[in-house]
C-alpha positions in Angstrom: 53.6 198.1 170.8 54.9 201.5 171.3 55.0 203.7 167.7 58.6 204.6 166.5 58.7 208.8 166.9 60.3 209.9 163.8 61.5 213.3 162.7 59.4 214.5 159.8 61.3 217.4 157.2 58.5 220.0 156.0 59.1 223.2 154.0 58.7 225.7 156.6 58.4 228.4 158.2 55.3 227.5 160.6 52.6 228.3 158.7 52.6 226.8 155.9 50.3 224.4 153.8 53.2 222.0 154.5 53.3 222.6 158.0 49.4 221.7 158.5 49.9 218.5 156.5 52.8 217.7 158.8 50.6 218.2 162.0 48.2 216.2 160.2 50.8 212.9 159.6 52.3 213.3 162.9 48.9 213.8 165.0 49.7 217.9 166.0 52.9 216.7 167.6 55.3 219.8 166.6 58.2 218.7 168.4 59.0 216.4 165.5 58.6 218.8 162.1 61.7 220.2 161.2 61.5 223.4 159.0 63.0 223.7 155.6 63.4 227.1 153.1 62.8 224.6 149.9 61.5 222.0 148.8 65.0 220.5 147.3 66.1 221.1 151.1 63.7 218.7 152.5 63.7 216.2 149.8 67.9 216.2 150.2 67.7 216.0 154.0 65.8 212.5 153.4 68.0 211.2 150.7 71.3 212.2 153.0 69.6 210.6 156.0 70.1 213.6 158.3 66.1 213.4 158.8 64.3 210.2 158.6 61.1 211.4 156.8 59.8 214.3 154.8 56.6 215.9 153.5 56.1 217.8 150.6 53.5 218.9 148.0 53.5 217.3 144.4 50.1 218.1 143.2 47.1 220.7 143.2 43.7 220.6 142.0 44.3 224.0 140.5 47.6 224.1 139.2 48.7 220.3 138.4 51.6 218.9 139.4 54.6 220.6 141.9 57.3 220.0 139.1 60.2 220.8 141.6 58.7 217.5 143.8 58.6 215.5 140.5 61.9 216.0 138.8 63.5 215.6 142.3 61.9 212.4 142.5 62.5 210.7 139.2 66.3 211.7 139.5 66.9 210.3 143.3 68.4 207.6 143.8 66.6 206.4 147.1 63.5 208.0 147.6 60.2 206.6 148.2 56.5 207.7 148.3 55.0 206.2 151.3 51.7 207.7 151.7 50.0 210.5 150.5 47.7 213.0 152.2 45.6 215.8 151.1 44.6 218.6 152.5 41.6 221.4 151.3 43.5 224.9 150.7 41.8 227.8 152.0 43.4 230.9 150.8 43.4 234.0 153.4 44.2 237.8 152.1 46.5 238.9 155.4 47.5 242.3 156.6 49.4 243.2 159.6 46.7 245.7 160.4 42.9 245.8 160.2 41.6 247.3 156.6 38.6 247.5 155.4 39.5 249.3 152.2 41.0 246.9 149.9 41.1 250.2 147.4 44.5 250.6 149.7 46.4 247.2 148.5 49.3 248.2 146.6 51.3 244.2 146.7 50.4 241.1 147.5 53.0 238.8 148.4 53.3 234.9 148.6 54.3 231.7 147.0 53.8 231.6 143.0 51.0 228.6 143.6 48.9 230.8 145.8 49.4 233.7 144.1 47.9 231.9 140.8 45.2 229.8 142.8 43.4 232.9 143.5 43.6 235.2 140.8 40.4 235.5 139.4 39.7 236.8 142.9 42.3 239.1 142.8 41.2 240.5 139.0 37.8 240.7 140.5 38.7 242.7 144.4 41.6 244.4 143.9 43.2 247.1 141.6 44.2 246.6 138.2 47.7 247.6 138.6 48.4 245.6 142.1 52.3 244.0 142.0 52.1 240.4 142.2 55.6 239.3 144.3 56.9 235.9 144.7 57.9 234.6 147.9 59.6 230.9 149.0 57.0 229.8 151.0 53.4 231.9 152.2 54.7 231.5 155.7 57.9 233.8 154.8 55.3 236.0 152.9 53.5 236.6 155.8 56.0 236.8 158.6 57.7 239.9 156.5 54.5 241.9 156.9 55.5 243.6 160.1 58.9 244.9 158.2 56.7 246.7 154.8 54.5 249.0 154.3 50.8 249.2 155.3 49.5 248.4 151.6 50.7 245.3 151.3 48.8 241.7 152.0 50.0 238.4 152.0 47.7 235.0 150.5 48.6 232.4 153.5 46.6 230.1 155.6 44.6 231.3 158.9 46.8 229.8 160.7 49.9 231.6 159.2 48.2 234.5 160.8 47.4 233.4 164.1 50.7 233.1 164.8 52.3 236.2 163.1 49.6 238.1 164.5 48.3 239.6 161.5 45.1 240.2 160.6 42.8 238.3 158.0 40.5 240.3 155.8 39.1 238.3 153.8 39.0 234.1 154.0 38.6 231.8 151.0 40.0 233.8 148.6 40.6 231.2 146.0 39.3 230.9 143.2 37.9 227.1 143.1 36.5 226.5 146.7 37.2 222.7 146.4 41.1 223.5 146.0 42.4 220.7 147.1 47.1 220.1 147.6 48.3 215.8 147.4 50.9 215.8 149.5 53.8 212.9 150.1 55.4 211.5 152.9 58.9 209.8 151.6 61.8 208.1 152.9 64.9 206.2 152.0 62.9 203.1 152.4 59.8 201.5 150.3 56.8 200.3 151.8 55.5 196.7 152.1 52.0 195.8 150.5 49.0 196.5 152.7 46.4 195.1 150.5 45.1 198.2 149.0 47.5 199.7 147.3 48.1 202.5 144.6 51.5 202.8 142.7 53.6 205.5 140.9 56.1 205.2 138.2 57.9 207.7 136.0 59.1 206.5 132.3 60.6 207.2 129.1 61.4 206.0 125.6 64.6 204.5 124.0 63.1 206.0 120.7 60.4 208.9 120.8 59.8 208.8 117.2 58.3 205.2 117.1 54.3 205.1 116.9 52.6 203.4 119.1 54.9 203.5 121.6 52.5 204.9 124.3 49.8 202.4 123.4 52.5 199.5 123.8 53.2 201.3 127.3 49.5 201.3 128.5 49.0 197.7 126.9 51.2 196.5 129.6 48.3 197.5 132.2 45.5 197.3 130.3 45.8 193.8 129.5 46.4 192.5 133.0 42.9 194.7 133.6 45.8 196.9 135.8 43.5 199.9 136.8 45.7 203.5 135.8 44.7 206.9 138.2 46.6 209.1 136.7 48.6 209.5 133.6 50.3 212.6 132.5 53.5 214.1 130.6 56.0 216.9 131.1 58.8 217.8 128.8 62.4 216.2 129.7 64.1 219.6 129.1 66.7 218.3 126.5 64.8 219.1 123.2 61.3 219.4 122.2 59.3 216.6 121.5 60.9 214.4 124.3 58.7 213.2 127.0 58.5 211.6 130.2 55.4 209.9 131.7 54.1 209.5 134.8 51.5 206.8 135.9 49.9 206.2 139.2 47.7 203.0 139.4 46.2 200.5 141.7 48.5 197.8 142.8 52.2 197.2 144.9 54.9 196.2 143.0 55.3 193.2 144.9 51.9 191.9 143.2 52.5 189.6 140.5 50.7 191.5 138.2 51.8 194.3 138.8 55.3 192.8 138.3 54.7 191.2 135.2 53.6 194.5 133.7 56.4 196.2 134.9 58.9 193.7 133.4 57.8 194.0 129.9 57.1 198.2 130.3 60.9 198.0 130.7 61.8 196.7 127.5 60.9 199.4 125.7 61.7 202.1 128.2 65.0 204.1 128.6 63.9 204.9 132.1 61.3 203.4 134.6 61.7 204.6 137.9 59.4 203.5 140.6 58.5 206.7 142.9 56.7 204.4 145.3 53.8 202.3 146.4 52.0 203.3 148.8 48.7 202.6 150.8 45.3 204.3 148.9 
C-alpha cells in the first residue's frame, strides 16, 4: 500500500534546525515542507487545517522546554503530538566572508536559543563587549549576512550556510557537545496505540493551596506502577504561586491503566489536557 504524501508546516526559512527535522520525518523530500516565520504560525496552520501536519521544537537539552510550543499546546483545542524526533544541534559561527580573525566580530546574530546554547563559547572566543541580537529563526539570521557589515556572524547550522553561501569559521560551537532539540510532529488528529507508547498531559489544580495535592496527582501513576519520563512545572502567568504540570509517561490513553489513572487525576484537576500519545 502506497504511503499518504502529506504536507508538513516547519518554521522556516531553509536552514533551519526545523527544517533538518522535517527532511528527517519526511525522508529529504522538500517538496512537502512548507515554511513558516513562527512557531504560532505553524502550530495555527495545523489547528485551521490549511496544512495537514506540522513540526516544531518543544524541548532542548540545554535550555528546557520551548515555552511558546507548550502554552500553544495546552490552550488548543485540536492539537495532537504524534511522534517526536530528535535531532543532535551542532552550532556553526557563520560569516559571509572568510576570517580568520575572530578579534574582528563586532555582532553575532541568531535565534535567542542558539545564541544562549553557546555562550560559554562566546565568553571564552570572542570580545567582551560583542552585541548579542535576536533574530526569528537562525536561517533569517544567516540569510541577512550579505545585507550587514563584514563584522558580524551568525550561530546556524552547516547547512544554513551551504545554501546562503557563507562561510563557516568555526563548527561546534556550543557549549555542551551532546546538545540535543525533541522535536514534535502534530495534527488535528490523535494516534492509535502501537504497543509501545509514551504519553503527555498538561494539568492544574482547583485549589493550589491544598497540601499534598501533587502527591495525590502522582499517586494516580504510581499506584498502577504507571512509569512517569518527565515531570516539570512552569508558572500559569496569572499570579505567583499558581502552577501548571506537565507529565510525559509510558502508556496510550487507550490502555486501561492508563485510563483509570486519568479518570481519578481529573477529579482533583481544574485542567487536564492530553497533548498526545505517541509511539516511543
Amino acid at each position: 500500500m502506497n504511503k499518504i504524501q502529506t504536507n508538513l508546516s516547519y518554521l522556516g526559512p531553509s536552514g533551519t534546525y526545523s527544517e533538518e527535522a522535517a527532511l528527517i520525518f519526511k525522508e529529504q523530500n522538500e517538496q512537502l515542507l512548507i515554511p513558516q516565520k513562527t512557531i504560532f504560525d505553524v502550530l495555527e496552520s495545523i489547528e485551521t487545517s490549511k496544512i495537514d501536519q506540522g513540526i516544531v521544537p518543544i524541548e532542548n537539552s540545554r535550555v528546557g522546554t520551548i515555552l511558546e510550543t507548550l502554552d500553544y499546546l495546552i490552550n488548543s483545542k485540536n492539537l495532537y503530538i504524534n511522534k517526536e524526533i530528535f535531532l543532535p544541534i551542532e552550532a556553526c559561527l557563520i560569516t559571509k566572508k572568510e576570517m580568520k580573525d575572530l578579534s574582528n566580530l563586532k555582532q553575532i546574530i541568531s535565534k535567542p536559543e542558539a545564541i544562549n546554547q553557546c555562550n560559554l563559547w562566546i565568553k571564552k572566543n570572542l570580545n567582551n563587549n560583542i552585541k548579542l541580537t535576536e533574530y526569528p529563526s537562525t536561517a533569517e539570521a544567516v540569510s541577512d549576512l550579505k545585507n550587514l557589515d563584514d563584522s558580524v556572524a551568525a550561530i546556524a547550522n552547516a547547512r544554513s550556510a551551504e545554501i546562503n553561501k557563507c562561510n563557516i569559521v568555526v563548527k561546534g560551537i556550543q557549549d555542551y557537545k551532546s546538545n540535543i532539540t525533541r522535536f514534535v510532529v502534530v495534527s488535528n488528529y490523535p494516534n492509535n496505540r502501537s504497543g509501545k507508547d509514551k504519553t503527555s498531559i498538561a494539568f492544574d489544580f482547583k485549589s493550589s493551596d491544598e497540601a499534598g495535592l501533587l502527591f495525590k496527582a502522582l499517586e494516580c501513576f504510581a499506584k498502577r506502577n504507571i512509569n512517569l519520563a518527565k515531570i516539570e512545572s512552569r508558572p500559569k502567568g496569572n499570579e505567583l504561586g499558581n502552577y501548571i504540570f506537565i507529565i510525559d509517561f509510558d502508556g496510550h490513553i487507550q490502555d486501561n491503566l492508563i485510563s483509570e489513572a486519568l479518570d481519578e487525576l481529573s477529579r482533583i484537576t481544574s485542567l487536564l489536557k492530553v497533548l498526545g500519545s505517541y509511539p516511543k
